[in-house]
C-alpha positions as CSV (number, residue, x, y, z in Angstrom):
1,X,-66.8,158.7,6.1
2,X,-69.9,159.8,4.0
3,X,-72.6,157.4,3.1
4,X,-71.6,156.6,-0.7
5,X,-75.0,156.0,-2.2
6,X,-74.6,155.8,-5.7
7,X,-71.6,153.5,-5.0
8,X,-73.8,150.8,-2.8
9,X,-76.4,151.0,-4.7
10,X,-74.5,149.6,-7.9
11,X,-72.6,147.0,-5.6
12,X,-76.4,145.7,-4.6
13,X,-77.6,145.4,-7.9
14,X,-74.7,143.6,-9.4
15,X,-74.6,141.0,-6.7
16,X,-76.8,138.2,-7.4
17,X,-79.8,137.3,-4.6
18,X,-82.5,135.2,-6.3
19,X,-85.4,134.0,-3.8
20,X,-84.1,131.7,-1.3
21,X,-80.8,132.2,-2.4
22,X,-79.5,135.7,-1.3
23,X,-76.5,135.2,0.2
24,X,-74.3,137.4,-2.4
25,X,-76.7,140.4,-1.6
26,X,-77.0,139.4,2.1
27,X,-73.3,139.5,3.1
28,X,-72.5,142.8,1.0
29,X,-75.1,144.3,3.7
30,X,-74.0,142.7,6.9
31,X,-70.5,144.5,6.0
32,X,-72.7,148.0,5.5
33,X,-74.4,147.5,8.3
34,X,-72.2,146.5,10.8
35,X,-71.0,149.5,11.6
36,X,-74.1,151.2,11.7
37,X,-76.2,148.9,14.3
38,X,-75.3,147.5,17.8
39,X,-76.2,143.4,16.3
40,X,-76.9,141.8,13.6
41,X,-78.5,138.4,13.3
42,X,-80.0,136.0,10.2
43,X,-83.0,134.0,11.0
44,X,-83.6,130.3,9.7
45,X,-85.0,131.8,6.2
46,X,-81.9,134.1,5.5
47,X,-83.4,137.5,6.4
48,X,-80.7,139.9,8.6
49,X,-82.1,141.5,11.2
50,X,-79.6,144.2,12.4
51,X,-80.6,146.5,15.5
52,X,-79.9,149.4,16.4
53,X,-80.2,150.4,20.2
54,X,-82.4,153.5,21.1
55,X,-81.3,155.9,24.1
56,X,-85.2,155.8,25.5
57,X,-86.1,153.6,28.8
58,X,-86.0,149.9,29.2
59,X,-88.2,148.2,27.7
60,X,-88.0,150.1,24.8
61,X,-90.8,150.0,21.9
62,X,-89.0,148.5,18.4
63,X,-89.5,150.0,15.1
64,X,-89.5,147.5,12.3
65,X,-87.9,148.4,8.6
66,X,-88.1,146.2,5.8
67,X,-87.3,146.1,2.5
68,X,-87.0,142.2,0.6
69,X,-83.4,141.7,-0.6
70,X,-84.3,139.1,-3.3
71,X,-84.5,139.7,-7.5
72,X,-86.0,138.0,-9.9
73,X,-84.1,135.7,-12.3
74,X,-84.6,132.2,-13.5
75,X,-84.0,128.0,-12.5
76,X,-82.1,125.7,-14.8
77,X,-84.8,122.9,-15.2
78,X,-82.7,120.7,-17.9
79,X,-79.9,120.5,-20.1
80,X,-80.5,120.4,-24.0
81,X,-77.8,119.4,-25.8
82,X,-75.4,122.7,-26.0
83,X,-78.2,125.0,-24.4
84,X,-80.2,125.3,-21.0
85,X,-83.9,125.3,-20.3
86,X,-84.9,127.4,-17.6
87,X,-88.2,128.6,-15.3
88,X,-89.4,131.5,-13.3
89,X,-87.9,132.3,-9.7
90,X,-90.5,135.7,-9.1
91,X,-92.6,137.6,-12.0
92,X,-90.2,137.7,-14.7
93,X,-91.4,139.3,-17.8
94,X,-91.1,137.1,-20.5
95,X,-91.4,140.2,-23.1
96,X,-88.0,141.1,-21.7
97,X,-86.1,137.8,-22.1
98,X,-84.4,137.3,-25.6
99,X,-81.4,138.9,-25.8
100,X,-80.5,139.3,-22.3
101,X,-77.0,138.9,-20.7
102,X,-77.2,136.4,-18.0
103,X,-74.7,134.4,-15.2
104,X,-75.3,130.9,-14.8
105,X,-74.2,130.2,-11.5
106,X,-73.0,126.4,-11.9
107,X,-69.6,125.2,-10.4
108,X,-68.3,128.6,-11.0
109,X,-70.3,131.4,-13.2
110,X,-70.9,131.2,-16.5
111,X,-71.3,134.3,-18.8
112,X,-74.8,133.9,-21.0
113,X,-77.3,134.7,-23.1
114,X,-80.6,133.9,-23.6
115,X,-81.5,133.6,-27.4
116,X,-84.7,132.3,-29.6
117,X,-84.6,131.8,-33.8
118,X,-84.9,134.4,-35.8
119,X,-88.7,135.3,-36.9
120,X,-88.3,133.7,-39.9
121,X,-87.4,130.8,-38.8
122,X,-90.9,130.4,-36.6
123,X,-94.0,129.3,-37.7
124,X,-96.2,131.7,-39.1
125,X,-98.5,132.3,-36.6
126,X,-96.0,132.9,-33.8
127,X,-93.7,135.4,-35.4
128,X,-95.7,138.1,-33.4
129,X,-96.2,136.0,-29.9
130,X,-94.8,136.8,-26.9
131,X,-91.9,133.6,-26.9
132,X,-93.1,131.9,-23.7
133,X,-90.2,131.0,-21.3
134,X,-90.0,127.3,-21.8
135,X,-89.1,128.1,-25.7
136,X,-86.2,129.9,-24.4
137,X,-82.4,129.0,-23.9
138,X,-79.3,129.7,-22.5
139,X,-76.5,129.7,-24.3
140,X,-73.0,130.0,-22.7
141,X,-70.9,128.7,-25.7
142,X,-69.8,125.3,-24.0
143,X,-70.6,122.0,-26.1
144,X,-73.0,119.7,-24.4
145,X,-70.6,117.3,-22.6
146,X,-68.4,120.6,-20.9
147,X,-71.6,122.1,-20.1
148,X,-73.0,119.0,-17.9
149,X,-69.9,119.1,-16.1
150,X,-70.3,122.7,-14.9
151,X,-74.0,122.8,-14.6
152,X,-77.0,121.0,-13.9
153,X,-80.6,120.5,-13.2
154,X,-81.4,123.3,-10.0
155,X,-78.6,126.1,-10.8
156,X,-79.7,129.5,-10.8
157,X,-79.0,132.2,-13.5
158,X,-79.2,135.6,-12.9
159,X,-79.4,138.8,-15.5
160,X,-76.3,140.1,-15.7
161,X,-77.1,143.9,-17.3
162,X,-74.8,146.5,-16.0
163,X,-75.8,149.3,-14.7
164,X,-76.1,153.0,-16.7
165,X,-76.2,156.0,-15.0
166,X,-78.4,158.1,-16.9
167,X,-79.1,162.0,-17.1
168,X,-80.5,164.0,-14.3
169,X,-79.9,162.0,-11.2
170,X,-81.0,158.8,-12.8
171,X,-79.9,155.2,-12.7
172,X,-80.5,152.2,-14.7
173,X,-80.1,148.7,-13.4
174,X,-81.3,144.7,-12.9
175,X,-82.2,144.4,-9.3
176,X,-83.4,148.1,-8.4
177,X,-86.8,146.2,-7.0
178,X,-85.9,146.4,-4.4
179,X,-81.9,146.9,-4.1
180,X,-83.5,150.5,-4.0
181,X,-85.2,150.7,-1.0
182,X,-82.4,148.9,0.8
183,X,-80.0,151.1,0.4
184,X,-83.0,153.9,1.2
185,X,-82.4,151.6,4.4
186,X,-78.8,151.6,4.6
187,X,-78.8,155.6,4.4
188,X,-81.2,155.9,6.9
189,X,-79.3,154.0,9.5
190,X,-76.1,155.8,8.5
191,X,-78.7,159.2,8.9
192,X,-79.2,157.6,12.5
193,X,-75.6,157.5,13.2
194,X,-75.9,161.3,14.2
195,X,-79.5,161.4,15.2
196,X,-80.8,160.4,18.5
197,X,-83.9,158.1,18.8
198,X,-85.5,156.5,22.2
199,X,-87.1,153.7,20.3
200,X,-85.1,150.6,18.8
201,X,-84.5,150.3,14.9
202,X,-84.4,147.2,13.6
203,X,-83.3,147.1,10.1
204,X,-84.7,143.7,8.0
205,X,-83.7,142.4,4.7
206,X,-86.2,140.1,4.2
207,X,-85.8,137.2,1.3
208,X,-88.2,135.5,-0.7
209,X,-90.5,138.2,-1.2
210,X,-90.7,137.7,-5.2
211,X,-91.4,134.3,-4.5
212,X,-95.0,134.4,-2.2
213,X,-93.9,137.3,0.3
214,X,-92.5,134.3,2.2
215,X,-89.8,135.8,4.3
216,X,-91.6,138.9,6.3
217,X,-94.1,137.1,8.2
218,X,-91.8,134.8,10.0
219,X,-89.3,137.7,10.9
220,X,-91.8,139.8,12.2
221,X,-93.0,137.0,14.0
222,X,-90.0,136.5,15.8
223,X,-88.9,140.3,16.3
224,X,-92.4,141.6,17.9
225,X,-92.0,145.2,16.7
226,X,-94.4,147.2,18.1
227,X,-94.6,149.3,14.5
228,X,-93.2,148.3,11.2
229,X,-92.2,149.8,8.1
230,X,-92.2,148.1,4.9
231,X,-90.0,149.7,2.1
232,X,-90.6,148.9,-1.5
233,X,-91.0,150.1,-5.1
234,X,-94.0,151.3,-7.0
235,X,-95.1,151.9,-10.7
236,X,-92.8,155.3,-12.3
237,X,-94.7,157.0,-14.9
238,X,-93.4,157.3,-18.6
239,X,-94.8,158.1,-22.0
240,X,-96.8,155.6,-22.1
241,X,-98.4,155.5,-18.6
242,X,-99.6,159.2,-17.8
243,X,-103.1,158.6,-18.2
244,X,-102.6,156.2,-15.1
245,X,-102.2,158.6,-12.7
246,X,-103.6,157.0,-9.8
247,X,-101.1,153.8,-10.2
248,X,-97.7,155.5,-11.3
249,X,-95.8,158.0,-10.1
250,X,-93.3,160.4,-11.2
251,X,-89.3,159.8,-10.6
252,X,-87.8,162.5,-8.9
253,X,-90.9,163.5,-7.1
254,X,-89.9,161.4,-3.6
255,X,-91.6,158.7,-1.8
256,X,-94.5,157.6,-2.7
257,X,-96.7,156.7,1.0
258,X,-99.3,154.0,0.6
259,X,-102.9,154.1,2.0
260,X,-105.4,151.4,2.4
261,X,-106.7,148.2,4.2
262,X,-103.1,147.0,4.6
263,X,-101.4,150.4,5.9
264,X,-102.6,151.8,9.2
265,X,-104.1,154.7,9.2
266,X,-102.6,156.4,12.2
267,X,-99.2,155.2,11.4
268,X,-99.6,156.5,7.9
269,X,-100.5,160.1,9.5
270,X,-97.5,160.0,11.4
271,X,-95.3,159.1,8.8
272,X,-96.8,162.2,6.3
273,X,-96.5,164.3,9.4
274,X,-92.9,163.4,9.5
275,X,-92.6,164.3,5.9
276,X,-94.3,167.6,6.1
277,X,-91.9,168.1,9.3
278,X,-88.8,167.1,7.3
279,X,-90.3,169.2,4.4
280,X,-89.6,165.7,1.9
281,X,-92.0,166.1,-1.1
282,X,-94.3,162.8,-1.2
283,X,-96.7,161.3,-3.4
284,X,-99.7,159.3,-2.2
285,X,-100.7,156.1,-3.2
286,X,-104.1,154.1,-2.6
287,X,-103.7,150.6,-2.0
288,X,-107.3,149.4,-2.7
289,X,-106.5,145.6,-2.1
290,X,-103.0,143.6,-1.7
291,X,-100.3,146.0,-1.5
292,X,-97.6,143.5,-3.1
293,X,-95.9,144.0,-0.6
294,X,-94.2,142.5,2.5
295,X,-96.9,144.9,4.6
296,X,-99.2,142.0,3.7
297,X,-97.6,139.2,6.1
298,X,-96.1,141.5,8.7
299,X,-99.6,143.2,9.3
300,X,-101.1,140.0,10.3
301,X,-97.9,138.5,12.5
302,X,-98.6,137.7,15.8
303,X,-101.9,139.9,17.3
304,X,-101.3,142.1,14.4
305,X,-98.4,144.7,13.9
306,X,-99.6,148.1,13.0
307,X,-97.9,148.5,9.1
308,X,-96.9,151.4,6.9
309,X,-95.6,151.3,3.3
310,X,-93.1,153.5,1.9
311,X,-92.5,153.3,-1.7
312,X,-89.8,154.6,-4.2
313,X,-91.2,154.9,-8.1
314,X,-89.2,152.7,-10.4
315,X,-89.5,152.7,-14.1
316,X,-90.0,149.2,-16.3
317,X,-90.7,147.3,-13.1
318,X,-89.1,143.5,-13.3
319,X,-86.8,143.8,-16.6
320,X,-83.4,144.4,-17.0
321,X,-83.1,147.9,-17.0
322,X,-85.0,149.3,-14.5
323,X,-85.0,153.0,-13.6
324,X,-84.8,155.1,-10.1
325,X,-84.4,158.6,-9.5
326,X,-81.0,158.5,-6.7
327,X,-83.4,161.6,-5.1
328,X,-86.0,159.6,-4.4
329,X,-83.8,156.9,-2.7
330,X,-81.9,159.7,-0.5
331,X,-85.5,161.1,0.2
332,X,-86.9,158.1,1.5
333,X,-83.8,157.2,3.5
334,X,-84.0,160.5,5.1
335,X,-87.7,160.0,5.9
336,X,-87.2,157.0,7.4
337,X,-84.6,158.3,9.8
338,X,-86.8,161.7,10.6
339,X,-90.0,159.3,11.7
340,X,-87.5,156.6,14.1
341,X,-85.8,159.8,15.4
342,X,-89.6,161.7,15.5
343,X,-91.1,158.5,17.8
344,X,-91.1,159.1,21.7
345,X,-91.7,156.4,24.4
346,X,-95.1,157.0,24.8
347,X,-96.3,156.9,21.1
348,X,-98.0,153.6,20.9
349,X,-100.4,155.5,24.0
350,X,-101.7,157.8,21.2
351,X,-101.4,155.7,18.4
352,X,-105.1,154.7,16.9
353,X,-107.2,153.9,13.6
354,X,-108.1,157.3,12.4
C-alpha cells in the first residue's frame, strides 16, 4: 500500500509528545514502522530505535537516522482558583501564547485556552509588553473545586491547533518541528522497502531534544553507528526574513544540508553527492557554532561518530501554526534512502575530513 504522507504527517502532529513524555507520538510510529524494519526497541529514555537489516556481509557497518519526536508545550505549576498557571517544557514563544487552543492532559483531556485581560484592563505601561508566561492562564471552564479533581500540580498541556492545508503543497500545523522530519524518516524507510542496501538502517526517534538535546547522546551511545544522520528543521524565509539569506531558506526548494564544526565534512560530500546523484534540489546551510540540533550529542558519543545534518525549512518556527512545504519532506525522505542505499561495505575505508 503507498506511503500516505500527508495522512501521517497530520496523525504526528495531532498527537501530543511533550519532552519526556512522548508516548502518544511514540506508539503512532512503532505501528508505522513495524512493518517497515526487522526490530524495534525503546531505550531507558523513550527513544525507538527500529532497524532495518542490510543485505551486505556480517558485520555489517550501521547507519544512524534521527530525528527528535518531542514538541514544545507547557507544565501546570499551580492551580488558581478557576484557572491554571503554567511553565515552559522547550522554547515556547511567549508572543504566540494568548489565545491559543490547548489540551490539558489531567485525569482525562481537557479542552483549553490560554487567555490574559484585555489591554485596557493592564497597567499603562504594559499594554504593549510581551505578557510573560507566568501572567498567563488556562482556562477550561471548570469551577475551582471540579478543576482540582481533574488536574494538578505536574500535568502537561499541549497546543491543540488543527492543522490547515494550505495552497501549493503546503501545510500548516503545531508540532511540524520536528513531526516533519520524522515522517521524512518514515518515507525513507518505506522508500527502502524496494531498495537494496548492504549497510544497517537504524531509524531513531529521539525524545527530549527541546528540552537540552538530552535523548541523542545516550542512543547513540548505545547503538555504535558507524555514521549518523541527524534530521531536523531550519528557518523558512517569509516577507519579513529575505534579507537573511544566509539563515533561512525557502519552502519548496528541498533539504536544506548543513556545514560546519558539527557536520563532517566527508560525510557531508557524500550526502550532496547523493543529492546531485538523485538529482534532489538542496540548499546549503553553514552551521558556524551549535547546530541546535541532536548532531551536537551524537558527534561526541563514544570515540566520536562521524555526523551529518539534514534539514527541512519550516516557517514561524515554535508557534502554533507552523509551515512545511509536503515537497520538501518527500525530498528529504528520498535523499535519505538514496545515501543508505548509495553506502557500500567498504565506505568507512575512504571516508575522511576533507
Amino acid at each position: 500500500m503507498p506511503f500516505d504522507i500527508l495522512a501521517h504527517l497530520k496523525a504526528l502532529c495531532a498527537a501530543p509528545g511533550l519532552p519526556g513524555h512522548e508516548a502518544p507520538a511514540r506508539d503512532l510510529l512503532r505501528a508505522a514502522w513495524s512493518p517497515l524494519t526487522h526490530w524495534l526497541e525503546t531505550d531507558r529514555l523513550g527513544s525507538l530505535c527500529a532497524t532495518r537489516q542490510g543485505g551486505g556481509p556480517r558485520p555489517r557497518p550501521r547507519l544512524m537516522l534521527a530525528a527528535h519526536v518531542d514538541t514544545i508545550g507547557m507544565l501546570v505549576t499551580r492551580l488558581d482558583g478557576d484557572f491554571l498557571r503554567m511553565s515552559r517544557l522547550g522554547d515556547v514563544d511567549e508572543r504566540t501564547l494568548p489565545g491559543q487552543l490547548v489540551t490539558v492532559h489531567g485525569r482525562h483531556d481537557l479542552p483549553g485556552v490560554i487567555g490574559q485581560p484585555p489591554a485596557y484592563l493592564l497597567p499603562k505601561n504594559g499594554r504593549e509588553q510581551v505578557t510573560p508566561l507566568s501572567e498567563l492562564v488556562v482556562d477550561t471552564g471548570l469551577p475551582a473545586e471540579r478543576l482540582r479533581a481533574l488536574v494538578q500540580a505536574g500535568d502537561l498541556v499541549s497546543l491543540a491547533q488543527p492543522a490547515r492545508e494550505l495552497q501549493n503543497g503546503l501545510l500548516a500545523a503545531r508540532g511540524l518541528d520536528n513531526r516533519a522530519s520524522v515522517t521524512a524518516l518514515t518515507l525513507a524507510l518505506s522508500e527502502l522497502q524496494s531498495r537494496a542496501h548492504a549497510w544497517d538502517v537504524v531509524a531513531v526517534a529521539t525524545v527530549q531534544e527541546e528540552f537540552g538535546l538530552r535523548g541523542a547522546g545516550p542512543a547513540a551511545f548505545a547503538l555504535a553507528p558507524d555514521l549518523a544522520i541527524v534530521i531536523d528543521v531550519t528557518f523558512g524565509r517569509d516577507a519579513n526574513t529575505r534579507d537573511l539569506a544566509y539563515r533561512t531558506f525557502p519552502l519548496g526548494g528541498g533539504p536544506v544540508l548543513g556545514l560546519g564544526p558539527n557536520i563532517h565534512t566527508g560525510l557531508h560530500s557524500a550526502v550532496k553527492a547523493a543529492a546531485e546523484r538523485a538529482e534532489i534540489p538542496y540548499n546549503l546551510e553553514v552551521m558556524w557554532e551549535h547546530s541546535g540540533t541532536d548532531a551536537f550529542g551524537i558527534q561526541v558519543a563514544r570515540e566520536g561518530i562521524p555526523t551529518m545534518v539534514i534539514s527541512i525549512p519550516v516557517r514561524n518556527m515554535h508557534t502554533p501554526v507552523e509551515i512545511v512545504a509536503l515537497a520538501d519532506v518527500i525530498r528529504t525522505g528520498r535523499l535519505l534512502a538514496e545515501f543508505a542505499a548509495g553506502l557500500d561495505p567498504g565506505f568507512m575505508g575512504q571516508l575522511a575530513l576533507d
